[in-house]
KEZADO-243869 format. One record per residue: residue number from 1; residue in three letters; chain; x, y, z of N, C-alpha, C in turn. Coordinates in steps of 0.02 Angstrom, whole numbers, m for minus. Example, Ala and Ser with C-alpha at 12.3 -4.5 7.8 and 13.67 -1.06 7.14 Angstrom:
REM residues 2
1 / ALA / A / 660 / m284 / 390 / 615 / m225 / 390 / 660 / m165 / 390
2 / SER / A / 642 / m112 / 354 / 684 / m53 / 357 / 645 / 2 / 394
***
This chain:
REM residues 211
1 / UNK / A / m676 / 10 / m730 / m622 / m22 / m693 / m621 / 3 / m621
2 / UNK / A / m628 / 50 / m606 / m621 / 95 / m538 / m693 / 74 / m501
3 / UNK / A / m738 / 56 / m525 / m805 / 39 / m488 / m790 / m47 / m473
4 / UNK / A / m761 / m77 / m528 / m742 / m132 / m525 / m713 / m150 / m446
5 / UNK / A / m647 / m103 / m459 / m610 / m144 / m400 / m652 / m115 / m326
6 / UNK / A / m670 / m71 / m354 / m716 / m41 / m274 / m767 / m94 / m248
7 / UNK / A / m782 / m105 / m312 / m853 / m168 / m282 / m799 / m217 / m247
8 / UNK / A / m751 / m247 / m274 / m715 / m285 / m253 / m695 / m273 / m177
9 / UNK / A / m684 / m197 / m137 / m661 / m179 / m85 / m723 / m186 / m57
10 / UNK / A / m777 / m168 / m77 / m833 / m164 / m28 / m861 / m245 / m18
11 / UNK / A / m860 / m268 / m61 / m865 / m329 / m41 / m826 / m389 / 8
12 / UNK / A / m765 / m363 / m6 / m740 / m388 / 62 / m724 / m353 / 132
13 / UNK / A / m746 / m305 / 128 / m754 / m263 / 190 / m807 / m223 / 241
14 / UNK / A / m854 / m232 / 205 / m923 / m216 / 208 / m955 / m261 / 246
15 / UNK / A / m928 / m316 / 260 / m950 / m393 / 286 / m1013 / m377 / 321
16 / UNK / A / m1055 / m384 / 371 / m1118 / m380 / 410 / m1161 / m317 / 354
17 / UNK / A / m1139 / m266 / 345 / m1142 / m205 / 332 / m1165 / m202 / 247
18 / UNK / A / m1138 / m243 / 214 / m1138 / m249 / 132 / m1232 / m259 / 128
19 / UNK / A / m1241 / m193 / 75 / m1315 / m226 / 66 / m1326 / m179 / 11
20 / UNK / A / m1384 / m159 / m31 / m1374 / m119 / m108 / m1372 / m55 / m65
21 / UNK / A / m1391 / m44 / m18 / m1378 / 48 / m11 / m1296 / 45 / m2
22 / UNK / A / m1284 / 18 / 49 / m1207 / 41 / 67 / m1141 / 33 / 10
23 / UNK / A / m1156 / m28 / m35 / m1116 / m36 / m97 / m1144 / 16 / m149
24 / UNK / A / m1186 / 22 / m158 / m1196 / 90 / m220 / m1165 / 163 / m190
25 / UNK / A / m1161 / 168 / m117 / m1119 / 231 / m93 / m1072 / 212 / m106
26 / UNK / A / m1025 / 159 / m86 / m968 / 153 / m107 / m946 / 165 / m174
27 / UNK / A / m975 / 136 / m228 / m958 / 139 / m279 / m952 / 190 / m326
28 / UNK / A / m1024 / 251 / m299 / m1017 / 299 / m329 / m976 / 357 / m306
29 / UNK / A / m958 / 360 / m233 / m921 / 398 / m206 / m861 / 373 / m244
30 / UNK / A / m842 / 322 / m258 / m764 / 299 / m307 / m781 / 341 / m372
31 / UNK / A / m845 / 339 / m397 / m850 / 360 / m482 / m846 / 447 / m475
32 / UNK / A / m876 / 463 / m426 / m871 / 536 / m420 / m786 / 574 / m433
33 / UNK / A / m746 / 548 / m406 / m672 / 569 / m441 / m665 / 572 / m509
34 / UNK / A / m700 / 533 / m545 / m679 / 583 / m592 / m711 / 619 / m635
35 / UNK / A / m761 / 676 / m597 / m775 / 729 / m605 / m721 / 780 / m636
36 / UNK / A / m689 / 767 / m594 / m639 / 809 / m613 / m618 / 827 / m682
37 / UNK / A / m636 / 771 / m720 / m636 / 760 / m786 / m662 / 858 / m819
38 / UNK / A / m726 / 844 / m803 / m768 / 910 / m825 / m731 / 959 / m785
39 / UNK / A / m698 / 973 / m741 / m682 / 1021 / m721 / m615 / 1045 / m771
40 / UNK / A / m585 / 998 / m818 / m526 / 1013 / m842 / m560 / 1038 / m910
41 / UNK / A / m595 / 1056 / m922 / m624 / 1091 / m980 / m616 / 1156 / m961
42 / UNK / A / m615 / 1174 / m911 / m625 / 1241 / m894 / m552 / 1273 / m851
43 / UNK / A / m517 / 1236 / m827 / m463 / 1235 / m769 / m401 / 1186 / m806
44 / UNK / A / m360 / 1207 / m859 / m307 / 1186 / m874 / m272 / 1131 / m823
45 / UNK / A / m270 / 1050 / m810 / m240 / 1008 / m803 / m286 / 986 / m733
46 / UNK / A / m334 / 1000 / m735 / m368 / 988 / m651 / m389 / 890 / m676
47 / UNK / A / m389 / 883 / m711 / m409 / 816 / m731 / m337 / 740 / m693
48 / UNK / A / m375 / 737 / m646 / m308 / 685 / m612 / m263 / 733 / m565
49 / UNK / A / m314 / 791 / m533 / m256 / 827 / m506 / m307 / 853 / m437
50 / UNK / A / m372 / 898 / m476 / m413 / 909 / m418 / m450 / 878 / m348
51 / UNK / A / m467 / 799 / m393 / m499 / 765 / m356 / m455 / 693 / m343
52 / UNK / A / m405 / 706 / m390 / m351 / 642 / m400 / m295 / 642 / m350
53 / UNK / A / m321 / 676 / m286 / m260 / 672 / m243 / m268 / 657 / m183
54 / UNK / A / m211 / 628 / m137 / m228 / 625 / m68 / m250 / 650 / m21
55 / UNK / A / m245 / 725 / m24 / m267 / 750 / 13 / m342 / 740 / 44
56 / UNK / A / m366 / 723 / 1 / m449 / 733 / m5 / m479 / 651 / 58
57 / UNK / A / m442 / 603 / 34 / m453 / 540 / 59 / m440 / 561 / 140
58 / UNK / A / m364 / 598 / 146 / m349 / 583 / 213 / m363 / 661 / 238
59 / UNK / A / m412 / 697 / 224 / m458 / 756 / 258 / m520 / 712 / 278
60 / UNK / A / m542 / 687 / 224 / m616 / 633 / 226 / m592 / 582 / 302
61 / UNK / A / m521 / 538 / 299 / m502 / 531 / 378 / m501 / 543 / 441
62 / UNK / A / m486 / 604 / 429 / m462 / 641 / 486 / m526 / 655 / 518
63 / UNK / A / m582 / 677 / 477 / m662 / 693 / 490 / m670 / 629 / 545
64 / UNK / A / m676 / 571 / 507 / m678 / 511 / 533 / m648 / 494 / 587
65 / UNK / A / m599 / 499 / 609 / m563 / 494 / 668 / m586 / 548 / 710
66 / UNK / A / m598 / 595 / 697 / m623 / 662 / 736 / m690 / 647 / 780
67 / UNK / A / m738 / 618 / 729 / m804 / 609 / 765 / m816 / 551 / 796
68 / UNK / A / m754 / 487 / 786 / m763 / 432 / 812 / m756 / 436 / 898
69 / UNK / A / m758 / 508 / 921 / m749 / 522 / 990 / m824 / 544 / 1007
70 / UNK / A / m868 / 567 / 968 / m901 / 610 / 973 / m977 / 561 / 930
71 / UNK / A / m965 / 525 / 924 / m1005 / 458 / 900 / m1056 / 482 / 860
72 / UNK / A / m1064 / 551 / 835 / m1136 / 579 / 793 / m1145 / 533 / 747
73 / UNK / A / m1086 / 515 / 697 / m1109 / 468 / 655 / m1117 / 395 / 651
74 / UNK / A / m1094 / 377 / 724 / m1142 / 296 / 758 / m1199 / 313 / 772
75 / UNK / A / m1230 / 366 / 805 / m1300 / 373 / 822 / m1341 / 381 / 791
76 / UNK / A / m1309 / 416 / 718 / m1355 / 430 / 652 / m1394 / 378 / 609
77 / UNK / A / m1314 / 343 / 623 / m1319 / 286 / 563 / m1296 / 225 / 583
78 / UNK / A / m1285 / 210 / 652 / m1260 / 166 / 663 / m1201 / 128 / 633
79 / UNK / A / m1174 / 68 / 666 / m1116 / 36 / 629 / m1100 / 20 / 573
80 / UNK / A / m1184 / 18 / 540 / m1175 / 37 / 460 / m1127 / 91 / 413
81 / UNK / A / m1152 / 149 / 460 / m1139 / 220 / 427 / m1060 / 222 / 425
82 / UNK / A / m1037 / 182 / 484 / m971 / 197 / 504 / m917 / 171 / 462
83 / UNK / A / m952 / 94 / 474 / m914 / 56 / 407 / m923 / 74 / 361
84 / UNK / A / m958 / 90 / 334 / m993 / 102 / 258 / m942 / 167 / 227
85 / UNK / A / m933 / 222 / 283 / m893 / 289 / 266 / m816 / 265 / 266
86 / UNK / A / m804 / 219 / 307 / m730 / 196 / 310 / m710 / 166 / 238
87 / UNK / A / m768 / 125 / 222 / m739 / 90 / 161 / m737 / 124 / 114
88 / UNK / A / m794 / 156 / 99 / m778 / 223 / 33 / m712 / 251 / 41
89 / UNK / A / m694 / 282 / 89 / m616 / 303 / 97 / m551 / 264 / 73
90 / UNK / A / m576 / 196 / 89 / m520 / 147 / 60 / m531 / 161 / m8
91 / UNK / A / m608 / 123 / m33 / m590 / 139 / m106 / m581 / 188 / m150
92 / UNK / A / m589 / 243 / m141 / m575 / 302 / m162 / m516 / 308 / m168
93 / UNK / A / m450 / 277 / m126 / m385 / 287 / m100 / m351 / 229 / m164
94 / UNK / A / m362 / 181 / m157 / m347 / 120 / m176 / m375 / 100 / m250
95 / UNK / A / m427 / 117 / m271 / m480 / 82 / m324 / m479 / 152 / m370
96 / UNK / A / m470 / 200 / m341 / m454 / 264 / m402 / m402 / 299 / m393
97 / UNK / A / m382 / 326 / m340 / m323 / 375 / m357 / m265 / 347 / m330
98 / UNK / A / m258 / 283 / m325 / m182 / 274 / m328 / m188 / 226 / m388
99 / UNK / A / m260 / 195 / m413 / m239 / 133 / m472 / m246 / 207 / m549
100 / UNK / A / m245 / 267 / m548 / m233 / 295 / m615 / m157 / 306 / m585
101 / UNK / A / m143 / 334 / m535 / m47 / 354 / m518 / m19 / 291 / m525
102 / UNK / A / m37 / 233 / m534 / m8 / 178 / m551 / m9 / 165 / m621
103 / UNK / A / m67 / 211 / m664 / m81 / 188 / m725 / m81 / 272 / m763
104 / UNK / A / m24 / 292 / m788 / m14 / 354 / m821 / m9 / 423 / m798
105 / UNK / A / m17 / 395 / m725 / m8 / 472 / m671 / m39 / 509 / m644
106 / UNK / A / m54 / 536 / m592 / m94 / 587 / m528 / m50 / 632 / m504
107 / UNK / A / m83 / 685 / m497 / m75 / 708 / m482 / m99 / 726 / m391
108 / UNK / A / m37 / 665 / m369 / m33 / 662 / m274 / m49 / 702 / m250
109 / UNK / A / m27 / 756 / m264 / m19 / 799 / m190 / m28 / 876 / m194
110 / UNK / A / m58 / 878 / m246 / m109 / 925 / m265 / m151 / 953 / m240
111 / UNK / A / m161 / 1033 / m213 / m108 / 1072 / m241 / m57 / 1119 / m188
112 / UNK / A / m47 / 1064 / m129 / 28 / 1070 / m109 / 96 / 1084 / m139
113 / UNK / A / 82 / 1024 / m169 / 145 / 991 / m226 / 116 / 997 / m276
114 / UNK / A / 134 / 1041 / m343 / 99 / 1027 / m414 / 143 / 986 / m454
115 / UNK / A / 134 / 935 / m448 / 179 / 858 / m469 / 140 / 794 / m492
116 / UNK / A / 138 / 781 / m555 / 99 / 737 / m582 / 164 / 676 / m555
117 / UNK / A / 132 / 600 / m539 / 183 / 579 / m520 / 149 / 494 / m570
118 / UNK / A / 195 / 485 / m606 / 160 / 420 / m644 / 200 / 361 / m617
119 / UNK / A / 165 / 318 / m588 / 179 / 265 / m542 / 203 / 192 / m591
120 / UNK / A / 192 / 212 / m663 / 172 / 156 / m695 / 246 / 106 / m704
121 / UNK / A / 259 / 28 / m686 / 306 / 0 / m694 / 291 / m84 / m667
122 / UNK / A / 347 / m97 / m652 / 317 / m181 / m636 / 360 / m188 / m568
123 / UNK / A / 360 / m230 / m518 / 387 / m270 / m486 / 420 / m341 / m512
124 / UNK / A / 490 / m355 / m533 / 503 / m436 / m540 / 568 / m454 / m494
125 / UNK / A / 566 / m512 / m490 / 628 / m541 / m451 / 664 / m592 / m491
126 / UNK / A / 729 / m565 / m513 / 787 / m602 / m554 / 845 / m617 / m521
127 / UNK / A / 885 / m678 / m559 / 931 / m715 / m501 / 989 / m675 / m533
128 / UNK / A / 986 / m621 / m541 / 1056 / m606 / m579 / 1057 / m508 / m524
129 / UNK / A / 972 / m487 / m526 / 977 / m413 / m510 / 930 / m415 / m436
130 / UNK / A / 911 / m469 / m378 / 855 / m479 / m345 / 806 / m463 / m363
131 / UNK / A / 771 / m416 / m312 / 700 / m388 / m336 / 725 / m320 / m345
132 / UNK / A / 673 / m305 / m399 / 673 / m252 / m446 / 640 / m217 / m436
133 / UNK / A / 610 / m158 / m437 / 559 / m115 / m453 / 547 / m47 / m492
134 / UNK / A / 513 / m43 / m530 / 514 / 18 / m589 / 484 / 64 / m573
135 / UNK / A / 426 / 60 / m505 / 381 / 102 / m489 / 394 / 175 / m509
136 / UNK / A / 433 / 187 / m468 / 473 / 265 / m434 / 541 / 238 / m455
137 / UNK / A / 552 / 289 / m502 / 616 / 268 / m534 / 678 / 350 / m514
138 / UNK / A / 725 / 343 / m505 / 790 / 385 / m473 / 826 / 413 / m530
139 / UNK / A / 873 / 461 / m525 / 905 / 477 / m591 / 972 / 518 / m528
140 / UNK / A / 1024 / 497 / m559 / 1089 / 552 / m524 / 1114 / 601 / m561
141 / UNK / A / 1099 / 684 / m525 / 1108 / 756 / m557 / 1176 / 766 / m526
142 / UNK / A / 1192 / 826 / m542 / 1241 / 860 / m525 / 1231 / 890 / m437
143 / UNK / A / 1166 / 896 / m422 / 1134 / 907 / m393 / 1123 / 853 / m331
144 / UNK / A / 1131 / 769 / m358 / 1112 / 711 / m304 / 1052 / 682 / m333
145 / UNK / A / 1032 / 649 / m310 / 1001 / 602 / m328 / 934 / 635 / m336
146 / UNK / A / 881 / 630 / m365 / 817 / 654 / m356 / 764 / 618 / m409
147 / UNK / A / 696 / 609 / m417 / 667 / 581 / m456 / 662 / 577 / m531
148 / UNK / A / 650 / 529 / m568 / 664 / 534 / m633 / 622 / 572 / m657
149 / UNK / A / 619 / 580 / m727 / 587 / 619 / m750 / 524 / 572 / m783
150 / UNK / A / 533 / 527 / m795 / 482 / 454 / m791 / 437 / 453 / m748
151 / UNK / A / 440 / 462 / m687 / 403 / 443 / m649 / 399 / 518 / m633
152 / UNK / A / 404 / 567 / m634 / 393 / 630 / m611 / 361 / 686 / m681
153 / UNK / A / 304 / 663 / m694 / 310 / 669 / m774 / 266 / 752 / m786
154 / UNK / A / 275 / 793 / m760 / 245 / 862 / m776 / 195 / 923 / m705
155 / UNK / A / 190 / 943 / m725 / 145 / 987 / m670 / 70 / 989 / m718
156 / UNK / A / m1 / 1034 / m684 / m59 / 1060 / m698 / m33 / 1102 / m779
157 / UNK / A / 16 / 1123 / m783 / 20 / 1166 / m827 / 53 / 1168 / m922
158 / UNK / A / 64 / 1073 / m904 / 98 / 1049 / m965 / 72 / 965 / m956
159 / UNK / A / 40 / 955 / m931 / 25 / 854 / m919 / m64 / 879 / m929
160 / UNK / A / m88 / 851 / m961 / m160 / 850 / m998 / m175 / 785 / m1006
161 / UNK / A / m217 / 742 / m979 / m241 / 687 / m1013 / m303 / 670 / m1048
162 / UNK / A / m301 / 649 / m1107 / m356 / 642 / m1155 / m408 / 593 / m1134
163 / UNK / A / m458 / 624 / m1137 / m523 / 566 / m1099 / m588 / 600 / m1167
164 / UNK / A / m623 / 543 / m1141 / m695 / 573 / m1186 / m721 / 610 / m1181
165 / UNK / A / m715 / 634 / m1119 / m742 / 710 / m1099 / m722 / 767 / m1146
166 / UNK / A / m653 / 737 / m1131 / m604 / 823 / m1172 / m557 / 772 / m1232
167 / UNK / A / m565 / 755 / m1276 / m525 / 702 / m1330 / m457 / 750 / m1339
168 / UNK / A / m467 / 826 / m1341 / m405 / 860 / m1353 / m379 / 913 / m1310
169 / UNK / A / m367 / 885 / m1249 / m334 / 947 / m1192 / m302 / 992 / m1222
170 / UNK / A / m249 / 962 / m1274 / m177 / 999 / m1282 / m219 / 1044 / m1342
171 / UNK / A / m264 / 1050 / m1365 / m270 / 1102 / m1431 / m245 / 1074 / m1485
172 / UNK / A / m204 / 1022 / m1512 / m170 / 1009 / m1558 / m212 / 992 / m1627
173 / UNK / A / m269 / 955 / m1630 / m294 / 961 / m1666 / m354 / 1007 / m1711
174 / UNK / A / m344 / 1012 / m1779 / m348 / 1071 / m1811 / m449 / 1050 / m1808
175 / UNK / A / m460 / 1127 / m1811 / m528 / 1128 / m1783 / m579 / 1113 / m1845
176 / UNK / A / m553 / 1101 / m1880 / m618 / 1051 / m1918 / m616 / 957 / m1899
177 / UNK / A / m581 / 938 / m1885 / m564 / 860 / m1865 / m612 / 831 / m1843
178 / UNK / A / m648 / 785 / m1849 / m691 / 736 / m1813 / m660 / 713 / m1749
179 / UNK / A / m640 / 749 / m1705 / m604 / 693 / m1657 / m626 / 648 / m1622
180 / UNK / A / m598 / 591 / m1613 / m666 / 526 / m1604 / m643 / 538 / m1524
181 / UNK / A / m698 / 529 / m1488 / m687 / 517 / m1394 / m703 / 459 / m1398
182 / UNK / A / m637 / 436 / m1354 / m653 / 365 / m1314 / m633 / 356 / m1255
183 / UNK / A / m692 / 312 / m1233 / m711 / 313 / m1170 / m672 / 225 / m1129
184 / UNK / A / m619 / 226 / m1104 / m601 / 141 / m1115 / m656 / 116 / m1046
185 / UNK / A / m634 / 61 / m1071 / m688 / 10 / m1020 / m618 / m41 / m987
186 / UNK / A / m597 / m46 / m1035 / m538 / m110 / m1016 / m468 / m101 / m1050
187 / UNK / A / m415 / m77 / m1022 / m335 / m55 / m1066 / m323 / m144 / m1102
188 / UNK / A / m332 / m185 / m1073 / m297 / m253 / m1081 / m334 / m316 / m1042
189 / UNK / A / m323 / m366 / m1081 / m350 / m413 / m1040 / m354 / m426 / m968
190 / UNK / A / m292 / m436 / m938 / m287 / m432 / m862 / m321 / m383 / m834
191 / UNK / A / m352 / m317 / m870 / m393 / m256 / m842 / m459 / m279 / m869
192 / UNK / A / m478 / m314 / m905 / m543 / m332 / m920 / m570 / m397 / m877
193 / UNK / A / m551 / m449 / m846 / m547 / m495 / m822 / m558 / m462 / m753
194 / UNK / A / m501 / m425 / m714 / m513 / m391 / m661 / m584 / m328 / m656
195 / UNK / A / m605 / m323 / m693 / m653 / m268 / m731 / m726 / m311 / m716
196 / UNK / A / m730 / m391 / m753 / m787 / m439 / m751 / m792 / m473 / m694
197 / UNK / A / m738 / m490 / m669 / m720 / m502 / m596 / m765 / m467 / m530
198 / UNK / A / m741 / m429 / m543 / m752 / m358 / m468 / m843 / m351 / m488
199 / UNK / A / m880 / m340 / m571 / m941 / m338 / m564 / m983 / m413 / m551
200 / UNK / A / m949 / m450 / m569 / m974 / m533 / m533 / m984 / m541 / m469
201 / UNK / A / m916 / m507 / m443 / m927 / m528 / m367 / m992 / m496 / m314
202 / UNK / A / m1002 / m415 / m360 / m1046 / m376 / m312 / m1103 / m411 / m324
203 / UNK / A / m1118 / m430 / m389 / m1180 / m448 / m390 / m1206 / m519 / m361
204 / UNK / A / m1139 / m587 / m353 / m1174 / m628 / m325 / m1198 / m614 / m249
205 / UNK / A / m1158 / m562 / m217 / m1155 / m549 / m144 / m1215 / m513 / m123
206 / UNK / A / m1242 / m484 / m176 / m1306 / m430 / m186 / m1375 / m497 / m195
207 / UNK / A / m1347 / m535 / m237 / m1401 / m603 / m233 / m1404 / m648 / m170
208 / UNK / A / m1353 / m651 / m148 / m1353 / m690 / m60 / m1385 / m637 / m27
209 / UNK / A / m1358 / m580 / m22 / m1410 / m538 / 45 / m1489 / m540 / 39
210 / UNK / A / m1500 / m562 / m20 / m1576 / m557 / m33 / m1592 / m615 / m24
211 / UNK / A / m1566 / m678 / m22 / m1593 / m726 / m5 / m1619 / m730 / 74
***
């Protein structure tokens, strides 16, 4: 899914620039996040936290803006290189670590903030409540207003998510168990569709450049 929508970003942004070297950087610089995966075998909750955060995108920025004075990496690589590094940044930003904080939680702002923050909810507009949104959801303390506990759902030290890598973060299951790892490809239709989508598109665009 995360390579999916990346192909999808690089393909429309990559325009002059799109060709199999610069889209396979893109794509794998998106798949490389979640490394992190393996790192949570060893590092209690780093999974959606180490590599799953902003910081990293908008340091990778700042680089970018830094040398765009200093042009080393137009002279290297020309307008290729430039675009090519910009767009990885988008999708990295956009195509993985804000579409898992949209989908069961990231850990943002890590490790500034040790705050898993799960984005997951809908946008609708009803003639009775206007527009709605569940994103980032509010709760009123004694204290004032501050984030729910929904959307603010744990720190590194109690939020574990089960992947194929690690099927049992939390220890819970008793150590003879077969525990099956699974690896998803697609949560739901609308994620499988968007999933066949995003690899259709790279590849017809990969068949035009070669023509």
């Amino acid at each position: 899914m995360h390579v999916a929508v990346a192909g999808l970003i690089a393909a429309g942004l990559l325009k002059k620039e799109f060709n199999a070297r610069s889209v396979v950087i893109v794509l794998a610089v998106t798949a490389v996040i979640d490394l992190d995966t393996f790192a949570g075998l060893v590092i209690p909750g780093a999974h959606r936290a180490l590599l799953h955060n902003l910081w990293l995108p908008g340091l990778v920025s700042a680089v970018l803006v830094w040398d765009h004075r200093r042009g080393r990496l137009r002279r290297r690589w020309g307008q290729w290189g430039v675009r090519t590094a910009w767009v990885s940044v988008v999708a990295v930003t956009f195509a993985h670590v804000l579409l898992d904080a949209f989908f069961n939680g990231a850990n943002l702002l890590w490790p500034v903030h040790n705050q898993f923050y799960d984005l997951s909810g809908r946008l609708i507009l009803t003639d009775q409540r206007g527009l709605v949104q569940t994103f980032v959801e509010f709760e009123r303390t004694a204290d004032g207003t501050t984030v729910a506990e929904s959307t603010a759902i744990g720190t590194t030290g109690d939020t574990h998510f089960r992947t194929g890598v690690d099927p049992d973060p939390g220890g819970g299951v008793d150590a003879g168990t077969d525990t099956e790892r699974i690896f998803p490809v697609a949560d739901s239709g609308s994620l499988f569709i968007i999933t066949a989508v995003g690899y259709l598109v790279v590849a017809v665009r990969l068949w035009e450049e070669r023509q």
